[in-house]
N, C-alpha and C positions, 0 to 999 in steps of 0.2 A: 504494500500500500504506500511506502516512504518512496518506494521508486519511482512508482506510477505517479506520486503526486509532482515530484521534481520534476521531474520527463516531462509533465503536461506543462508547466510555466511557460517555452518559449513557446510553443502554439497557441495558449492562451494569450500570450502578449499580441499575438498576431490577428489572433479573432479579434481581440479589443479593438487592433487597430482597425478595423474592417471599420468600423463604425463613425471612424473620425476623416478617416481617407477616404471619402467618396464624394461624387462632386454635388454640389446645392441642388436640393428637390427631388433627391435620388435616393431610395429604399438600397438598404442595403442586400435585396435581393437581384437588383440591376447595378450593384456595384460591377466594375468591370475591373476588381483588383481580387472579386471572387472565386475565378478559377483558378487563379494562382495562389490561393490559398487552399484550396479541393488538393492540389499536384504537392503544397507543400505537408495536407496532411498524409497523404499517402507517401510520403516519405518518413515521416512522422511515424507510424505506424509500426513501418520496419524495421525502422531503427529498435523505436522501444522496444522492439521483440525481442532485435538484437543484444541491446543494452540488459534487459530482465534475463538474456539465459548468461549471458557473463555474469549480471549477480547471482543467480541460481549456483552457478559453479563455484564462486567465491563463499558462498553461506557452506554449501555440502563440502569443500574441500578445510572449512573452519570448523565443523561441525561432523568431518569425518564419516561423511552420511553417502559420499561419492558412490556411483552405480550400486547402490544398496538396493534402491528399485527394480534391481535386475537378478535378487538372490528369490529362490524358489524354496519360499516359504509355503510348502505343502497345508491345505486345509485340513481341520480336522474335522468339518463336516461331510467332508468329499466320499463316497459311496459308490463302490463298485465291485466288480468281479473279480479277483483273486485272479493271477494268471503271470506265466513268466515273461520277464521282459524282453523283447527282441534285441535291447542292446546290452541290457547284464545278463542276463536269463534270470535273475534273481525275481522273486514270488512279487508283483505288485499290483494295487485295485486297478482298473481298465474299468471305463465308461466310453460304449459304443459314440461317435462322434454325432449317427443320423439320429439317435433318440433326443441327444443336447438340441440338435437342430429341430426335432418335436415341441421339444419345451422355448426353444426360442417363441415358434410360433404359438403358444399357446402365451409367452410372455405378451404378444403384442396384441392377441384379445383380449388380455385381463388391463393391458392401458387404454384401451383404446375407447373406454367410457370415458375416462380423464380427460383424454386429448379432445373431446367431443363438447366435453364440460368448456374446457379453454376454450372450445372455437362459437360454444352460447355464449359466454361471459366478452367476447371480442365481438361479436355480431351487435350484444345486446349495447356494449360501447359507442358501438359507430354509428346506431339509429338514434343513441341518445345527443352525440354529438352531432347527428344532423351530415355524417359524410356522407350515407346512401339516401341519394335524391332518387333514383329509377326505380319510381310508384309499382312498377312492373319487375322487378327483379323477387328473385325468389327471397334474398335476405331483408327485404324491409318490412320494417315492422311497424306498421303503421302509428300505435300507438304509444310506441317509442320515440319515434320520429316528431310525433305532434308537440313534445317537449324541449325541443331545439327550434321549434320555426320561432322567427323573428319576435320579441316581448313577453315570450316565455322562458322560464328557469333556468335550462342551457344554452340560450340563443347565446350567439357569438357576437352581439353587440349587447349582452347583458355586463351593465355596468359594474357587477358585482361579481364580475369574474364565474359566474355560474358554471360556462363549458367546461372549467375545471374539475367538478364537482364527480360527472361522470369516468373522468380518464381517473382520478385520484381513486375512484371507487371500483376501478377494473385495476387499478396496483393493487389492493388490498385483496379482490378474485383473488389474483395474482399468486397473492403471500396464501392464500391457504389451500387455493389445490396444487402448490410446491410442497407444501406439508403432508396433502393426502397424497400426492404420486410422489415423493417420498419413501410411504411406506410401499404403497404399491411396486413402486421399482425394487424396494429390498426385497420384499416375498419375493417377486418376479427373478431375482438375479440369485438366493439361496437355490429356489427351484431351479435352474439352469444345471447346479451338481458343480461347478467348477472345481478345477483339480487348485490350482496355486491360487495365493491371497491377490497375486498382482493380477490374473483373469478375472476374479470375481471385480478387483477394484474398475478396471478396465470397461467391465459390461455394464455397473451401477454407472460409471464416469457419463457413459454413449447416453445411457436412457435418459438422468438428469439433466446432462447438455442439450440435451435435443429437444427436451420437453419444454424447457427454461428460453432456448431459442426460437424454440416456433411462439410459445405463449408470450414473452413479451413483444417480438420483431414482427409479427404477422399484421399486427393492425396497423403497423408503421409503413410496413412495404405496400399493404394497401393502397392507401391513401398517398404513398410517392408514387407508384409506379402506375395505378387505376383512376385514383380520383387526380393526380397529378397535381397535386394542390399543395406550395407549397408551403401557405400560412397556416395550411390544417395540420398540416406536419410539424409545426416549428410548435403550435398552441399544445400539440397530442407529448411532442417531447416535452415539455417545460410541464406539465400535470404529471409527466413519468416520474421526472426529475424530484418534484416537489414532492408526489405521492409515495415514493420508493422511500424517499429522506425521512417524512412523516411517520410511514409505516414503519419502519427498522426503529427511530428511537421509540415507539412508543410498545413493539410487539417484543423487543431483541431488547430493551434496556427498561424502561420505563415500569411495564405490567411485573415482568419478574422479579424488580428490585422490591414491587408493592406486595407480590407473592409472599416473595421469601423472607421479610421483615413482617407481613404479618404471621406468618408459620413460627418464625423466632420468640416474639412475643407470645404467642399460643404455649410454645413449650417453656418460656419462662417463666407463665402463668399457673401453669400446671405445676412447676416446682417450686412455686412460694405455695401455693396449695398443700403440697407432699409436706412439705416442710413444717408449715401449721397443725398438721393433722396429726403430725407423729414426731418423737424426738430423737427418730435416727436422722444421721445426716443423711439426703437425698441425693443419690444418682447425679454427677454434674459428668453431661458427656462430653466428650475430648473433640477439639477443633475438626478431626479428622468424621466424627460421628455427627456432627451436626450441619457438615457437607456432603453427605453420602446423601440426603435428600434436594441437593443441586438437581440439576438438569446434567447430561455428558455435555462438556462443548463439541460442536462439528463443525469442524473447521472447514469443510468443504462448504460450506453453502457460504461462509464470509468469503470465498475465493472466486464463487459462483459469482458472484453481485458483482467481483471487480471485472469480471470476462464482460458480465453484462453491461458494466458500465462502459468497458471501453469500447464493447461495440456500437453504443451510443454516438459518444465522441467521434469514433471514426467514419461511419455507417451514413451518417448524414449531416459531417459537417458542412454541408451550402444550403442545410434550414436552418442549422441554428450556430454560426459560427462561438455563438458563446458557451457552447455545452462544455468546454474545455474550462473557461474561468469559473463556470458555476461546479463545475466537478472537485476542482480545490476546494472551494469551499464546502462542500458535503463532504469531501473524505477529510479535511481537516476535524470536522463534526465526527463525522463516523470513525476517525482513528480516535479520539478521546472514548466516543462512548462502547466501543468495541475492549479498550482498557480498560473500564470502567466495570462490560460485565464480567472480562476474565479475570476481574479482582475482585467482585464481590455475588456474580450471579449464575460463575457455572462451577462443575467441578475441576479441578487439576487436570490439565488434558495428559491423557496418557502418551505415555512414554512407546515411542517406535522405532 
C-alpha cells in the first residue's frame, strides 16, 4: 500500500494539472493535453508493476520468504487412491484429473447464483441511475428508471447529489455478496480435492479475482463502451470511490471496534458479578484468551481492494483524471484504519 501510494504522486500531479492547463471554456474532457496523459498512464502502469515486483523481491529476500511459494506443501485434506508413483514407485494418494474436472464444473453451478445476484444488483444500479434509456431493451426497469428522470431522487441534476445515492448502494451489494461468494468459493475450491496448498491457493485466487472483477468493472464498461457517456462514467466512479471508502471504515473498522468493546464490557461485567457473588478470586483470562474471540485477519481481501483500486486509476483515467489524487487520499485513510484494526480488531495473523 506504501508503494502504491508513492508510485501514484507523479501521475496524480499530472491529473491535477489537466485541470489548470486547458484552454478558456474548455471541459477538461476536450482538453487536448488528454491523450497525452491516457499514453502517460499506460506507462504508469508498467512501471508500477515493475517497481512493486523489485519491492516484492526486496521484502522476500529481507524476510527470507524467497520462492517459498514454490515449496509443495502437500494438503492434508487431499483424498485419494493409494497407488505407486511412476516417478518413485513409492505408495502415494492419486486423484483421477477428469473427476477434479467434474467438480470444477459443478464448482461453476454452485457460483453461478452469485454471479447472477451481481448482475440484478448492477442492472438494478443502472435503471436507478437512469443509464438504460431503450424503453424497449430487455434490462429496463421501468420502475426503476422512473427515479432518475429529471426532479426526482436520482436525477443527475439533483442538487443534493442524489445519483450518488444508488452507485454508493450497489458498493455496499458489493461488500456482501464478496462475503457470501467468499464462502461459496471456499466450499467450491475444498470440493475440487487439491493435492498442494499452493493449487488450492491458486483456484480460490481465479474464482475471487474474477468474481471481484466482473462485479465491480461490468457497470463501468457498460456505460464506457455502450452508453458511451463519459460524464456517467466519471459521476459512477467518484460514488465507487466514495462508497468503497464509506463502506470499508464503517464495515472493516468502525462496527467491529463497537462489537468487540461491547463483548469486553459484557465479560467485565460478568466478572464484577463473579466476584460479588462469591469470595474466591474470579477467573481473569490472559491477553491471548480474550482475542481468541477476534475475527482471523484475511489479508487477501485488503490486497483485493488495492488490484481493485488500481484498476480504477488505470482502466479509465480520461473520465476521471483525478482518481489518482483522490486514491492518496483514501489509502492515506485506509492505511491508518487498516493499522488501526490489526491492532485492536483482529486476531494475530498467523504465521506462514
Amino acid at each position: 500500500m506504501t508503494c502504491f501510494t508513492w508510485t501514484l504522486v507523479p501521475i496524480a500531479f499530472a491529473g491535477i494539472l489537466l485541470y489548470f492547463f486547458k484552454p478558456r471554456g474548455v471541459t477538461v474532457d476536450d482538453n487536448p493535453l488528454l491523450p497525452l496523459y491516457e499514453v502517460l498512464m499506460a506507462f504508469w502502469a508498467i512501471s508500477f508493476l515493475t517497481i512493486w515486483k523489485r519491492e516484492e523481491s526486496e521484502y522476500a529476500f529481507m524476510w527470507r520468504t524467497h520462492k517459498l511459494e514454490n515449496s509443495e506443501l502437500l494438503r492434508p485434506e487431499f483424498s485419494g487412491v493409494m497407488q505407486p508413483s511412476p516417478v518413485t514407485g513409492k505408495a502415494e494418494k492419486y486423484f483421477p484429473r477428469w473427476k477434479r474436472w467434474l467438480r470444477y464444473g459443478l464448482s461453476l453451478m454452485l457460483t453461478l447464483p452469485v454471479l447472477l445476484l451481481a448482475v440484478g444488483a448492477m442492472l438494478g444500479s443502472l435503471n436507478f441511475n437512469g443509464y438504460i434509456k431503450d424503453k424497449d431493451s430487455p434490462v429496463y426497469i421501468a420502475s426503476f428508471a422512473y427515479f432518475a428522470e429529471p426532479g426526482h431522487i436520482f436525477a443527475a441534476d439533483n442538487k443534493y447529489y442524489g445519483y450518488l445515492i444508488p452507485t454508493i448502494g450497489h458498493s455496499v451489494v458489493i461488500n456482501i455478496l464478496n462475503k457470501l461468494y467468499r464462502s461459496v468459493a471456499q466450499f467450491c475450491t475444498d470440493l475440487e480435492n487439491h493435492r498442494t496448498e499452493k493449487d488450492w491457493d491458486n483456484s480460490l485466487i481465479i474464482k475471487r479475482v474474477l468474481f471481484e472483477v466482473f462485479d465491480c468493472f461490468l457497470p463501468l464498461f457498460y456505460i464506457a463502451f455502450y452508453q458511451l457517456n463519459v460524464v456517467a462514467l466519471r459521476r459512477e466512479l467518484v460514488g465507487l470511490f466514495w462508497g468503497d471508502e464509506i463502506r470499508r471504515l464503517i464495515t472493516e473498522s468502525l462496527l467491529p471496534y463497537v462489537t468487540e468493546k461491547s463483548h469486553v464490557w459484557k465479560i467485565k461485567r460478568e466478572y464484577a458479578r463473579a466476584k460479588k457473588d462469591t469470595d474466591e478470586k474470579p477467573f481473569i483470562p490472559s491477553q491471548a484468551q480474550q482475542d481468541i474471540v477476534l475475527e482471523e485477519y484475511e489479508q487477501f481481501d485488503d490486497y483485493l481492494e488495492m488490484v481493485v483500486q488500481f484498476g480504477y486509476v488505470t482502466l479509465f483515467a480520461s473520465a476521471f483524471p483525478l482518481a489518482a489524487a483522490v486514491s492518496i487520499l483514501f489509502l492515506f485513510i485506509e492505511g491508518r484504519a487498516d493499522l488501526f484494526k490489526l491492532l485492536y480488531m483482529y486476531q494475530r495473523p498467523k504465521v506462514r
